[in-house]
Chimera marker file (.cmm) of the C-alpha trace (Angstrom):
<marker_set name="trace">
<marker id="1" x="-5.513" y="24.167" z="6.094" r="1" g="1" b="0" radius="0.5"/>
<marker id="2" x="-6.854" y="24.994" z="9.336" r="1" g="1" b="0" radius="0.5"/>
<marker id="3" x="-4.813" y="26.739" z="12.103" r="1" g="1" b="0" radius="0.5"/>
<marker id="4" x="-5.457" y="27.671" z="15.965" r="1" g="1" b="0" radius="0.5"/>
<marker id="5" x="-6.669" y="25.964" z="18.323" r="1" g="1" b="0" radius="0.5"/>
<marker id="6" x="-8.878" y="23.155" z="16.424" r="1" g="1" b="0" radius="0.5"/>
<marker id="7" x="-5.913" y="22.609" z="14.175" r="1" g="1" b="0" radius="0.5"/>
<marker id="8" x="-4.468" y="18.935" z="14.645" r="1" g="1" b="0" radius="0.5"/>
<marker id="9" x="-1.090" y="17.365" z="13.389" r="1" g="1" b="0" radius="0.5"/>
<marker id="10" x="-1.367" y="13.889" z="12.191" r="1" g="1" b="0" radius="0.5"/>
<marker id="11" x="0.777" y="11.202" z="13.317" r="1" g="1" b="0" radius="0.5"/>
<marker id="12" x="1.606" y="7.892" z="12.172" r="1" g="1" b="0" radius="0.5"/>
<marker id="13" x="-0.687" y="5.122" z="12.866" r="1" g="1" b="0" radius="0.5"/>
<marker id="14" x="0.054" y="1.911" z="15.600" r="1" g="1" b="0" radius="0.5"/>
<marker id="15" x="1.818" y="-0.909" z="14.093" r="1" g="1" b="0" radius="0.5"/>
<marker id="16" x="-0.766" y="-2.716" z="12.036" r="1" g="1" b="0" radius="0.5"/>
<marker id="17" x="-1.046" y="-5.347" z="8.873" r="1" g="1" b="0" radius="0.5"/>
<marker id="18" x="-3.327" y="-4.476" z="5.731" r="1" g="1" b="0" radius="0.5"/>
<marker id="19" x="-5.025" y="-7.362" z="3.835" r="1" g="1" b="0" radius="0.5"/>
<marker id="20" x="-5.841" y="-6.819" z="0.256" r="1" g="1" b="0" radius="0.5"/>
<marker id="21" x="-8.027" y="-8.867" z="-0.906" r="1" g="1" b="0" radius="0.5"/>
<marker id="22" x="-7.875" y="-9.441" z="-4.713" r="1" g="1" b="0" radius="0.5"/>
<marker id="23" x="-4.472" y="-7.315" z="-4.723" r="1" g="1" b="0" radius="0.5"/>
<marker id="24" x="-3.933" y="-8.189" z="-8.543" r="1" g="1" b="0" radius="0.5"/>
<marker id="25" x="-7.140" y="-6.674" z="-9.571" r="1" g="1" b="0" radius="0.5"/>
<marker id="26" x="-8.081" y="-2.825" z="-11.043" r="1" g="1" b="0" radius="0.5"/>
<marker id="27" x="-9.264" y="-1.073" z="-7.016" r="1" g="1" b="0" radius="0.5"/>
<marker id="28" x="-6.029" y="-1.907" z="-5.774" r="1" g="1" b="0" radius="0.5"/>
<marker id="29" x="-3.971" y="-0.975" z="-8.649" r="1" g="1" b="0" radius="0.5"/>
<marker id="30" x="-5.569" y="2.406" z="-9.372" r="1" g="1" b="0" radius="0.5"/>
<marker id="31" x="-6.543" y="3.177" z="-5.972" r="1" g="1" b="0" radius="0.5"/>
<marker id="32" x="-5.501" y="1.282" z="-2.588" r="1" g="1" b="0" radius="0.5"/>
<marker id="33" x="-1.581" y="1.099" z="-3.410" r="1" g="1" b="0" radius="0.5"/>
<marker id="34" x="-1.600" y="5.028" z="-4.658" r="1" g="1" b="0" radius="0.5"/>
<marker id="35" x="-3.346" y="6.241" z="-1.350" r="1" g="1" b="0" radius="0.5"/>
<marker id="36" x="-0.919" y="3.701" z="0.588" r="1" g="1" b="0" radius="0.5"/>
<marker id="37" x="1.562" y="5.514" z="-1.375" r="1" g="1" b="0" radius="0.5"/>
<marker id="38" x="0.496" y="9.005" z="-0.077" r="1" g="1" b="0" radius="0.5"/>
<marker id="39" x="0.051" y="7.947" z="3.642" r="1" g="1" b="0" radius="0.5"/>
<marker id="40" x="3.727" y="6.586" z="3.458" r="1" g="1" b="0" radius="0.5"/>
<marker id="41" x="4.926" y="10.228" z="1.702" r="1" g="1" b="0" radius="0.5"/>
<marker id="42" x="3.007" y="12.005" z="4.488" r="1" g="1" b="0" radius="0.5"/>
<marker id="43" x="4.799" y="10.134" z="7.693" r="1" g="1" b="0" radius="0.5"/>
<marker id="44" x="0.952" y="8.686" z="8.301" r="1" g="1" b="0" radius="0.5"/>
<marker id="45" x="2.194" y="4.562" z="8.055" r="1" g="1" b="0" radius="0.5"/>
<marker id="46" x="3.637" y="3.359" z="11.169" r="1" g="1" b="0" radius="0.5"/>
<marker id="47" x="7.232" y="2.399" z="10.697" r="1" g="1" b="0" radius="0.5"/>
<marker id="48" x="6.162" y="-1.418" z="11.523" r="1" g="1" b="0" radius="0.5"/>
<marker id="49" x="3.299" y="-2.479" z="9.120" r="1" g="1" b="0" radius="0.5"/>
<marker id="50" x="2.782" y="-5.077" z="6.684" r="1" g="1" b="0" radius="0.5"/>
<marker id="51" x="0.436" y="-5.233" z="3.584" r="1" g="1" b="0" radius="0.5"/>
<marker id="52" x="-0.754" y="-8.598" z="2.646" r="1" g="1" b="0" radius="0.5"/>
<marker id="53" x="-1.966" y="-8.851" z="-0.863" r="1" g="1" b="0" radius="0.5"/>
<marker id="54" x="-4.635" y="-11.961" z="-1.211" r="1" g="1" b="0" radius="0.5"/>
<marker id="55" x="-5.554" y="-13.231" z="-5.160" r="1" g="1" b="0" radius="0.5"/>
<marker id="56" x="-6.452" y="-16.580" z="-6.898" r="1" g="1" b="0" radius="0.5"/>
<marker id="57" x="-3.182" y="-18.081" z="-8.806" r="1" g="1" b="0" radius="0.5"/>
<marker id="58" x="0.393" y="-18.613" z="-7.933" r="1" g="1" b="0" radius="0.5"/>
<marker id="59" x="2.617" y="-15.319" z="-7.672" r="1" g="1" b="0" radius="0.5"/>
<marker id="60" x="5.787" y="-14.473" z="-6.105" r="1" g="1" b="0" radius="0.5"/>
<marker id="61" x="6.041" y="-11.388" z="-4.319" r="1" g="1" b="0" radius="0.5"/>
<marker id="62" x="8.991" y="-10.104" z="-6.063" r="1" g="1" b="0" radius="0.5"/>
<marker id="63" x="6.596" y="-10.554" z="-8.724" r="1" g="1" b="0" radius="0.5"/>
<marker id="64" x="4.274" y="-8.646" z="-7.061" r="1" g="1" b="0" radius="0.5"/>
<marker id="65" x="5.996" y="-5.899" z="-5.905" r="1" g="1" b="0" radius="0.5"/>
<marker id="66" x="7.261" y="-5.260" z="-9.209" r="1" g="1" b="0" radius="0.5"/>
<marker id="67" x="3.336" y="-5.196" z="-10.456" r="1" g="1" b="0" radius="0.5"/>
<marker id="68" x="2.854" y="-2.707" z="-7.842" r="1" g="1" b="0" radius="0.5"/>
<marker id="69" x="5.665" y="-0.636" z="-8.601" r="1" g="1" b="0" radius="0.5"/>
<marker id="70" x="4.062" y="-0.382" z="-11.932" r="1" g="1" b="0" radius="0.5"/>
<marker id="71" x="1.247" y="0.899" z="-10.902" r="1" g="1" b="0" radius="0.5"/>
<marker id="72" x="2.207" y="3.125" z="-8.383" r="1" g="1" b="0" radius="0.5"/>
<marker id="73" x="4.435" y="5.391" z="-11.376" r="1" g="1" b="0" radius="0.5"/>
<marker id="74" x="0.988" y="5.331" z="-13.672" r="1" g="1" b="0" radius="0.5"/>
<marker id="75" x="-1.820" y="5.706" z="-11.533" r="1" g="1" b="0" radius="0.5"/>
<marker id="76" x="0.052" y="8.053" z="-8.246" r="1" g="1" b="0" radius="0.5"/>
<marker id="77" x="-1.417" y="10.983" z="-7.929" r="1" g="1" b="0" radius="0.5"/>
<marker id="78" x="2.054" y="13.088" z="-6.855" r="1" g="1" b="0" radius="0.5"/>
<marker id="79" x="5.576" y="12.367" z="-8.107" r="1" g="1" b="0" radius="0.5"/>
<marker id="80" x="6.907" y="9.237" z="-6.452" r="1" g="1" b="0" radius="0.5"/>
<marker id="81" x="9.640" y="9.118" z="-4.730" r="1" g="1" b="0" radius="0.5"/>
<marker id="82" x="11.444" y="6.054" z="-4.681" r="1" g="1" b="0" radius="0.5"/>
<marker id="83" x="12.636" y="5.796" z="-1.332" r="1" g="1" b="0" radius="0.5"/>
<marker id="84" x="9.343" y="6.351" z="0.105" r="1" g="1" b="0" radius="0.5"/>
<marker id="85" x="8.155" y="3.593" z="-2.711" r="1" g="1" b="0" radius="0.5"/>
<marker id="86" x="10.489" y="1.010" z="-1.686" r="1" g="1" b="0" radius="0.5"/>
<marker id="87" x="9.969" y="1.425" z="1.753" r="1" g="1" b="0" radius="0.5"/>
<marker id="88" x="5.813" y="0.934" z="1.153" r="1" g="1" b="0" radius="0.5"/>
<marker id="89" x="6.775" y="-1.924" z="-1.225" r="1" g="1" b="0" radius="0.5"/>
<marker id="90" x="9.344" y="-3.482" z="1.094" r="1" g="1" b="0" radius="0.5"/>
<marker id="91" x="5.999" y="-4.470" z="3.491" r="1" g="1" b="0" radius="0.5"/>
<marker id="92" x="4.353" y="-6.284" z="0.424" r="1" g="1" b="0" radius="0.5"/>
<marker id="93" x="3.621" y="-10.147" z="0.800" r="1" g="1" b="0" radius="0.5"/>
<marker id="94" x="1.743" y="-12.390" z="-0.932" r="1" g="1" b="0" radius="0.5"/>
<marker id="95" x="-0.847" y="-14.909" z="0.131" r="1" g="1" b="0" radius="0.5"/>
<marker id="96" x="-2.736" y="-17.454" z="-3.010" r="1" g="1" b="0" radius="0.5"/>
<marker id="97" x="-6.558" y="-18.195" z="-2.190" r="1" g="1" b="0" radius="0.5"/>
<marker id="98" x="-9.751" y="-17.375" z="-3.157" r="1" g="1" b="0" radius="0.5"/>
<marker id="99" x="-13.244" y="-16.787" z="-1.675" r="1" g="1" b="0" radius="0.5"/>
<marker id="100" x="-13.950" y="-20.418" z="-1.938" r="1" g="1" b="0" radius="0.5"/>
<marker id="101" x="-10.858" y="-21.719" z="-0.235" r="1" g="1" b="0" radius="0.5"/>
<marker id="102" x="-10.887" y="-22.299" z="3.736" r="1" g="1" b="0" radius="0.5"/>
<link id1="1" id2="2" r="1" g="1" b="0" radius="0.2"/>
<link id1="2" id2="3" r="1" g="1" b="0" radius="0.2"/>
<link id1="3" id2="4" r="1" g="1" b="0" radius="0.2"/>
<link id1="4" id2="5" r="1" g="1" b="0" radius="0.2"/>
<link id1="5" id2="6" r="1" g="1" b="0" radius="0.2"/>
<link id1="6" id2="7" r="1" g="1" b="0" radius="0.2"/>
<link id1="7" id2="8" r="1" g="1" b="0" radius="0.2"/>
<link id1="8" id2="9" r="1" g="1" b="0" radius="0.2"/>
<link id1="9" id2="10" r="1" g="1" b="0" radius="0.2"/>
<link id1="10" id2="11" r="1" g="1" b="0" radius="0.2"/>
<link id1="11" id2="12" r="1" g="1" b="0" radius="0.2"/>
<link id1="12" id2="13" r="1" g="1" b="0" radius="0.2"/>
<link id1="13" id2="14" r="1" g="1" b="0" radius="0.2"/>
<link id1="14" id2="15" r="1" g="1" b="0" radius="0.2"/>
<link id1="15" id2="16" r="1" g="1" b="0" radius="0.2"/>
<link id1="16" id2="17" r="1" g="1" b="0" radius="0.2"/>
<link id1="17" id2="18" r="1" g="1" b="0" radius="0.2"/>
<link id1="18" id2="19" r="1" g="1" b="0" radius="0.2"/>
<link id1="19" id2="20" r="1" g="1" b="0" radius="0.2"/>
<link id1="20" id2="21" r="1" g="1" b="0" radius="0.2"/>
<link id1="21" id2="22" r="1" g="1" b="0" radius="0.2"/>
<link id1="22" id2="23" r="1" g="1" b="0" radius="0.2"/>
<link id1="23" id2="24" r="1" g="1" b="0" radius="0.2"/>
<link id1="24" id2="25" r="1" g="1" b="0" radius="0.2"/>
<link id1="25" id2="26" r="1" g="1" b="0" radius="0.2"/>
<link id1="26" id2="27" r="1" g="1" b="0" radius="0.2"/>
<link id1="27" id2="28" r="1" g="1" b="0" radius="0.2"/>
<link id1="28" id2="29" r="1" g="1" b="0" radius="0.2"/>
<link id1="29" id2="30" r="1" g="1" b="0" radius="0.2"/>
<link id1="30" id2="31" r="1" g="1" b="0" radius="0.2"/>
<link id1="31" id2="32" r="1" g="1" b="0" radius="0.2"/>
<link id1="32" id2="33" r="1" g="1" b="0" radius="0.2"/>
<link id1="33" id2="34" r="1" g="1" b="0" radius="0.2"/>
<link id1="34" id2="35" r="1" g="1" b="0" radius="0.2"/>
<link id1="35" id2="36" r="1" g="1" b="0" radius="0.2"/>
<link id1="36" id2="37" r="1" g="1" b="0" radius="0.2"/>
<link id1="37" id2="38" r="1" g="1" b="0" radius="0.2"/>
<link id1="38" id2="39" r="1" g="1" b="0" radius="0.2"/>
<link id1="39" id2="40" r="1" g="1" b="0" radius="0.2"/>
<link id1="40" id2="41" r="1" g="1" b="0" radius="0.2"/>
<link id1="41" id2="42" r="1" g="1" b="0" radius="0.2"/>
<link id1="42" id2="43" r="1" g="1" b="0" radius="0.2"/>
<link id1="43" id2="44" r="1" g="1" b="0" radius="0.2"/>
<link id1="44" id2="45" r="1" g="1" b="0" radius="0.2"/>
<link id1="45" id2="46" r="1" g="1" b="0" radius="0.2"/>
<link id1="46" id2="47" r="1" g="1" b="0" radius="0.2"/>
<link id1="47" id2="48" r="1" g="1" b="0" radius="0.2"/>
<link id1="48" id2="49" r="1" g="1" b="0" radius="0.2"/>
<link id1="49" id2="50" r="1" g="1" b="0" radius="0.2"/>
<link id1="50" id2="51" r="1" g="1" b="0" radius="0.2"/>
<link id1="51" id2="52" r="1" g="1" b="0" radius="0.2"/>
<link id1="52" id2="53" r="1" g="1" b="0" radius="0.2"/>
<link id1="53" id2="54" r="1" g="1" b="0" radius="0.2"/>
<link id1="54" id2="55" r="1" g="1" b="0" radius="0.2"/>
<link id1="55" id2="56" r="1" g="1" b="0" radius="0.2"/>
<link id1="56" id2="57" r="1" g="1" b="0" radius="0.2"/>
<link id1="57" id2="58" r="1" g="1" b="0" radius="0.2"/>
<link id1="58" id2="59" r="1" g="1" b="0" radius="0.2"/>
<link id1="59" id2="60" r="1" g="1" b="0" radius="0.2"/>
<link id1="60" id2="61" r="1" g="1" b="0" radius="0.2"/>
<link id1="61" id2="62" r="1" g="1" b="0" radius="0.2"/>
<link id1="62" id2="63" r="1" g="1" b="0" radius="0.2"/>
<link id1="63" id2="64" r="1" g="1" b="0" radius="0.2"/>
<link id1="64" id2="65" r="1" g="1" b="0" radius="0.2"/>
<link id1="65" id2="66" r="1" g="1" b="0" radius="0.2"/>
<link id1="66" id2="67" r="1" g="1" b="0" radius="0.2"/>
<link id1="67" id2="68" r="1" g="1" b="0" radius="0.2"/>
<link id1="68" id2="69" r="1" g="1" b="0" radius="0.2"/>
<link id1="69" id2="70" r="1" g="1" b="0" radius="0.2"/>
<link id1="70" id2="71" r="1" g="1" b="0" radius="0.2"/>
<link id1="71" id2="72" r="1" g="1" b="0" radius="0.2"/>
<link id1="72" id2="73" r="1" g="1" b="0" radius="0.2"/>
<link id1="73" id2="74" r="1" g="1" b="0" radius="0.2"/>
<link id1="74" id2="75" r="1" g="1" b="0" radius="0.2"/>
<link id1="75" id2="76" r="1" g="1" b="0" radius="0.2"/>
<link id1="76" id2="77" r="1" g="1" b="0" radius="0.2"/>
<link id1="77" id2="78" r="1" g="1" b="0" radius="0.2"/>
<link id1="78" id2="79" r="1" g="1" b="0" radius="0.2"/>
<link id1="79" id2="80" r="1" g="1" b="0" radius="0.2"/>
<link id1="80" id2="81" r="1" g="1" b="0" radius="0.2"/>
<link id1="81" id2="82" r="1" g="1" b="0" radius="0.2"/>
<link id1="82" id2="83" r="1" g="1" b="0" radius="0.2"/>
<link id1="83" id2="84" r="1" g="1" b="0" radius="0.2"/>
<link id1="84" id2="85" r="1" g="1" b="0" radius="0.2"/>
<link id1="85" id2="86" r="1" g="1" b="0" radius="0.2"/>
<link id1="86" id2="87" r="1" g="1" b="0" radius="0.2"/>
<link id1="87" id2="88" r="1" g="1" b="0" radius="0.2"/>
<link id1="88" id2="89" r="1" g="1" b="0" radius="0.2"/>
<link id1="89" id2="90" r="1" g="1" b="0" radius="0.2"/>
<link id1="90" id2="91" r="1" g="1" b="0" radius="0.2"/>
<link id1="91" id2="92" r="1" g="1" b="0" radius="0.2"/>
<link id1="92" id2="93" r="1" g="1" b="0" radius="0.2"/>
<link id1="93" id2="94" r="1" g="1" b="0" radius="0.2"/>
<link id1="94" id2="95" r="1" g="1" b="0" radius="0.2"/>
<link id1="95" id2="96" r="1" g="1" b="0" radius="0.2"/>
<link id1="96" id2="97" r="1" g="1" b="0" radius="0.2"/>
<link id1="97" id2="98" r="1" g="1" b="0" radius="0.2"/>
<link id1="98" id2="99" r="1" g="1" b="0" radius="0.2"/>
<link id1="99" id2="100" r="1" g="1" b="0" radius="0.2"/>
<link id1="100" id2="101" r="1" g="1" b="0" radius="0.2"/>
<link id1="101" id2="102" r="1" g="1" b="0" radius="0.2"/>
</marker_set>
C-alpha cells in the first residue's frame, strides 16, 4: 500500500450500466460477477448502476440472480457478505438475444 504524497483514495465510479454479454456462461460466473462483487465490498460501484446480463434462451431474472448468487458463494474470492451481495444483485436484469439477432 503506498502512502505520501503519490498515495490516492479510490472513489466510487459515475453512475453507469454494465452489459454482459453471454451472462449465463463460465467468464462471467467465475470471474466478472466475483470482481463486481469486490468493487461493490470496496465502495468502488456507484450507488446508481445497473448490470445487464445478455444470453440466448428465455430466463427470468429472479432466475438469474439466483444463478448469480450461486456463483458468487463458490467462485468469490473473500467471504461474501450478503448485504453487499444483494445490493450488487439487486442491479441485475436480464435481456434474451444472441449475436445473430438485430
Amino acid at each position: 500500500m503506498m502512502s505520501g504524497p503519490r498515495a490516492r483514495k479510490s472513489s466510487p465510479a459515475d453512475s453507469c450500466a454494465f452489459v454482459i454479454f453471454g451472462v449465463t456462461g463460465d467468464l462471467a460466473h467465475r470471474l466478472l460477477i466475483p470482481a463486481l462483487y469486490n468493487l461493490a465490498a470496496s465502495g468502488l460501484l456507484p450507488k446508481v448502476f445497473a448490470l445487464v446480463g445478455v444470453a440466448r434462451g428465455e430466463m427470468s431474472g429472479d432466475a438469474l440472480r439466483t444463478d448469480l448468487r450461486k456463483s458468487l458463494a463458490q467462485f468469490a474470492t473473500r467471504p461474501v457478505d450478503e448485504k453487499i451481495a444483494d445490493r450488487l444483485l439487486a442491479h441485475v436484469s436480464f435481456v434474451p438475444g444472441a449475436a445473430d439477432d438485430p
